[in-house]
C-alpha positions as CSV (number, residue, x, y, z in Angstrom):
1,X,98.6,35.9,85.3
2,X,102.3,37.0,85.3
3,X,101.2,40.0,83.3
4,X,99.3,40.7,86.3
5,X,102.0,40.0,89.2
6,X,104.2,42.3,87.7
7,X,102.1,45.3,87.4
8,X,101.0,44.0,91.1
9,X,105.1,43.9,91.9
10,X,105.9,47.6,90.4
11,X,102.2,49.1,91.9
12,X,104.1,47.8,95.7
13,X,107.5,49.8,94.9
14,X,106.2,52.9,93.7
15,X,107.6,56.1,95.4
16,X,105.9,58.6,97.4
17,X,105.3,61.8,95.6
18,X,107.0,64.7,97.0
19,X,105.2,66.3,100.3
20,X,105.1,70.5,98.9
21,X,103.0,71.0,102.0
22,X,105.5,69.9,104.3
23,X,105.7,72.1,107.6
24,X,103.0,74.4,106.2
25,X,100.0,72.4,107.2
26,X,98.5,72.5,110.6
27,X,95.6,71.0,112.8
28,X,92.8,74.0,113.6
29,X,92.0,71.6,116.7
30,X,95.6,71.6,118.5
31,X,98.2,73.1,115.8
32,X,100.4,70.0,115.3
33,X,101.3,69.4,112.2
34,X,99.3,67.3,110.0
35,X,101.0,63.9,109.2
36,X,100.9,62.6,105.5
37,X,99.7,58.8,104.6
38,X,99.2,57.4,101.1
39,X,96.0,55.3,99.8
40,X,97.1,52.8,98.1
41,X,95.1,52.2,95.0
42,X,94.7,49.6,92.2
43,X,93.2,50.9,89.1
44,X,94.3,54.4,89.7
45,X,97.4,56.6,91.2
46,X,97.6,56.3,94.8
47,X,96.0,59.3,97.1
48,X,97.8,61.1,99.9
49,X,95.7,62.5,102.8
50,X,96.2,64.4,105.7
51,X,95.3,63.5,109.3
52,X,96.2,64.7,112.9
53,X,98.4,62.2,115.3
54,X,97.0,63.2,118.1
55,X,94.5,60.2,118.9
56,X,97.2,57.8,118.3
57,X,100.4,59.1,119.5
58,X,99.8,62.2,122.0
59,X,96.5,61.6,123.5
60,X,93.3,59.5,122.8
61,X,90.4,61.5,122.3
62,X,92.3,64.9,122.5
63,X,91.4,66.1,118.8
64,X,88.1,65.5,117.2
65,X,89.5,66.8,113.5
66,X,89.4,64.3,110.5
67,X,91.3,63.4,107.2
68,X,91.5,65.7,104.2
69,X,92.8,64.4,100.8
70,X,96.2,66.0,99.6
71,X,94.6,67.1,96.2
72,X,91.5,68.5,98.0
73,X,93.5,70.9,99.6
74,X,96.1,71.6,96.7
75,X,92.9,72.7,95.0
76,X,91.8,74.8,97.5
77,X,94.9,76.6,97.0
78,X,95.1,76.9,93.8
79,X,91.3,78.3,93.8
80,X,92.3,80.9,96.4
81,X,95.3,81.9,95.1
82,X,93.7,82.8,91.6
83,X,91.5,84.7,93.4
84,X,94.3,87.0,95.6
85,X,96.2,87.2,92.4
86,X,94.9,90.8,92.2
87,X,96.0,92.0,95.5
88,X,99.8,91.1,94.2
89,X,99.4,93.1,91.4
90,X,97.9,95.9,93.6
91,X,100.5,95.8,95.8
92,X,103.4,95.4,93.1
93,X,102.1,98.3,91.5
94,X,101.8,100.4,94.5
95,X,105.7,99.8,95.6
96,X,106.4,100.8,91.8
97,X,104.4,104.2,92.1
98,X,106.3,104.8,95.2
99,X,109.7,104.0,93.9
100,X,109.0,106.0,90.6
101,X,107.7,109.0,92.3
102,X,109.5,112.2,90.9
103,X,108.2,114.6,94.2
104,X,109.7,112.2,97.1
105,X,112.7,111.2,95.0
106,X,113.5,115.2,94.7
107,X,112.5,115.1,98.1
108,X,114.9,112.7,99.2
109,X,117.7,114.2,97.3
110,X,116.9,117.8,98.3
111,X,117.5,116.1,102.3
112,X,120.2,114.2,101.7
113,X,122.0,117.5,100.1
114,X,121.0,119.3,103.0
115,X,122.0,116.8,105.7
116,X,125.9,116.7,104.1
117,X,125.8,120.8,104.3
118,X,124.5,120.7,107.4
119,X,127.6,117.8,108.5
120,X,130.3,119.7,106.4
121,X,129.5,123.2,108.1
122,X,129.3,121.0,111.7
123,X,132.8,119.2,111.3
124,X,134.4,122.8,110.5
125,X,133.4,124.2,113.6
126,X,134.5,120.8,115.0
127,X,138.0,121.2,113.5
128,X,138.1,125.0,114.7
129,X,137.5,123.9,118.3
130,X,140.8,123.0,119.0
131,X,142.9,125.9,117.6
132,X,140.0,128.1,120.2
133,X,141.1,125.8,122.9
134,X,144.8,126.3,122.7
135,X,144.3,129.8,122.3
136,X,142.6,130.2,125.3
137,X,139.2,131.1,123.7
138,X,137.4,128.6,125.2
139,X,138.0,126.5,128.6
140,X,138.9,123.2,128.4
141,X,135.2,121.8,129.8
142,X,133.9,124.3,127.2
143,X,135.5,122.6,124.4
144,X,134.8,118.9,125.3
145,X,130.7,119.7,125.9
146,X,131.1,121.5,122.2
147,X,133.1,119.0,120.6
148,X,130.2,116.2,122.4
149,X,127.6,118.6,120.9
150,X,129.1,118.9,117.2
151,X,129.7,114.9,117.4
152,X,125.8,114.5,118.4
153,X,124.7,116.6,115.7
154,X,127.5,115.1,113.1
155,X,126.0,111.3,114.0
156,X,122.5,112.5,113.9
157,X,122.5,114.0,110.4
158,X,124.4,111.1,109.4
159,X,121.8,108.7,110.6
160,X,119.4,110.9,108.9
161,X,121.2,110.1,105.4
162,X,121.6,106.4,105.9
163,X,117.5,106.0,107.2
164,X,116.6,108.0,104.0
165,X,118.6,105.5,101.7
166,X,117.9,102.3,103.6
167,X,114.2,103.5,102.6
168,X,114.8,103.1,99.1
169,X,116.4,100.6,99.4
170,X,113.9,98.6,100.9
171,X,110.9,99.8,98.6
172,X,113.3,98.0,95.7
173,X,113.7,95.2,97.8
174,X,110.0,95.1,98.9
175,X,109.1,95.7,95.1
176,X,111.8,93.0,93.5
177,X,109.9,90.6,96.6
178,X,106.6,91.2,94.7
179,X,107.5,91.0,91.4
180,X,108.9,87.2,92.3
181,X,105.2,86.2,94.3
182,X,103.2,87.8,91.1
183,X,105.4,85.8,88.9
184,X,105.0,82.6,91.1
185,X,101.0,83.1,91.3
186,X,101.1,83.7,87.5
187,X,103.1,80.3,87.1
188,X,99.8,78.8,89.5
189,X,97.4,80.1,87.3
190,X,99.0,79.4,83.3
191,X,100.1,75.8,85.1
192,X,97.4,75.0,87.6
193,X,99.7,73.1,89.0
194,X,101.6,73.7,92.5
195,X,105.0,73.0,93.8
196,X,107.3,73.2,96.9
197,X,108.9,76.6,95.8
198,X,106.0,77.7,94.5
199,X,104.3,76.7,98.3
200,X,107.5,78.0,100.6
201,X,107.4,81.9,98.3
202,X,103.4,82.0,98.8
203,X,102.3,80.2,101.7
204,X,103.0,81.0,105.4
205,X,100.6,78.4,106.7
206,X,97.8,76.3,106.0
207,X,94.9,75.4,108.7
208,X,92.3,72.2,108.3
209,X,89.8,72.5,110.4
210,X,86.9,69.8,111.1
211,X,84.3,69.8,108.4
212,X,87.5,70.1,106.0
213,X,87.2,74.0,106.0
214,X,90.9,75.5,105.2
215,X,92.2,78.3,106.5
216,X,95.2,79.7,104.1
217,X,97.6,82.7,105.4
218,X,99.3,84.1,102.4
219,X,103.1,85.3,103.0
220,X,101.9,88.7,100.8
221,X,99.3,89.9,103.0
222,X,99.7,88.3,106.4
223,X,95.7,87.3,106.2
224,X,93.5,84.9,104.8
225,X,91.8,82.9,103.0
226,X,89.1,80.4,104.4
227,X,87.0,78.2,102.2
228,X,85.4,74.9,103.0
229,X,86.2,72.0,100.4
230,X,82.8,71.1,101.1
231,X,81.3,73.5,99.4
């Protein structure tokens, strides 16, 4: 009997689990986000669910959407995941062949040499204007619309050179970005397990509708995945 009050005792102060879907989970009826509750259980680890407040604190009767359990949907992303692991892989591979392309880096390099020609040969007429001013070679209205013109043409080139490098720039950026979400999709699938950095890298937001059908919008391809946990 006191074996049994005690496991009664620590069953009451047992934890809550961490929420990893925490502001990622929605209601497809009104969009609130859904609110967590566990189900305490005897025998067996307590169960989370999912429910919208809607009926009980917003509005009676305003959303007709029911519960989902915690580890219903944690499978449903796990399942979907495995299956979009492919399009990371695509899509990190694609970034690579870009970055690693011999033609548009030669390209780029060819422009950028141009460009700094083109900015060198602009500020020497820039620096002669002055010496054609004083020497009465030009007027003075003549050498402020040139020296404007020369500036324009200066800035412009040097825009030029700065857009071409922020572009590789952000196809490493964009590739290092992949290379992290096919690492944590890879972790998903040699784990089958999910967690809350795994969930904030992958997920930008997860959907129940009624009937339990999930909608999941990935953060790598802005679309998604819909599956009922029905079946």
């Amino acid at each position: 009997m006191e074996e049994l009050k005690n496991n009664h005792s620590q069953k009451a102060v047992n934890p809550y689990t961490e929420n990893i879907l925490k502001g990622k989970i929605f209601c497809g009826h009104c969009d609130r986000p859904l609110h967590r509750m566990r189900n305490p259980r005897r025998k067996t680890a307590d169960r989370y669910s999912f429910f919208c407040l809607t009926n009980t604190r917003y509005e009676r009767g305003g959303c007709d959407n029911g519960s989902i359990f915690e580890d219903e949907i944690i499978s449903v992303i796990i399942t979907s995941l495995k299956a979009q692991a492919n399009i990371l892989v695509d899509k990190k591979n694609m970034l690579l062949c870009s970055l690693s392309d011999k033609r548009r880096m030669e390209n780029d390099a060819a422009e950028i040499k141009s460009l700094k020609r083109y900015i060198e040969k602009n500020q020497n007429f820039l620096g002669g204007l002055y010496e054609s001013l004083i020497n009465n070679i030009i007027s003075a209205e003549e050498y402020q619309n040139m020296r404007n013109d020369y500036n324009n043409k200066i800035s412009s080139a040097v825009k030029k050179i700065h857009d071409i490098e922020i572009r590789q720039q952000e196809l490493k950026k964009q590739y290092n970005h992949y290379c992290d979400l096919s690492d944590a999709a890879d972790d998903i699938i040699k784990n089958n397990k999910l967690t809350r950095g795994l969930v904030e890298k992958l997920i930008d937001k997860i959907i129940v509708y009624k009937g339990k059908r999930v909608e999941i919008i990935f953060s790598f391809n802005n679309e998604f995945e819909e599956v009922c946990v029905n079946g």
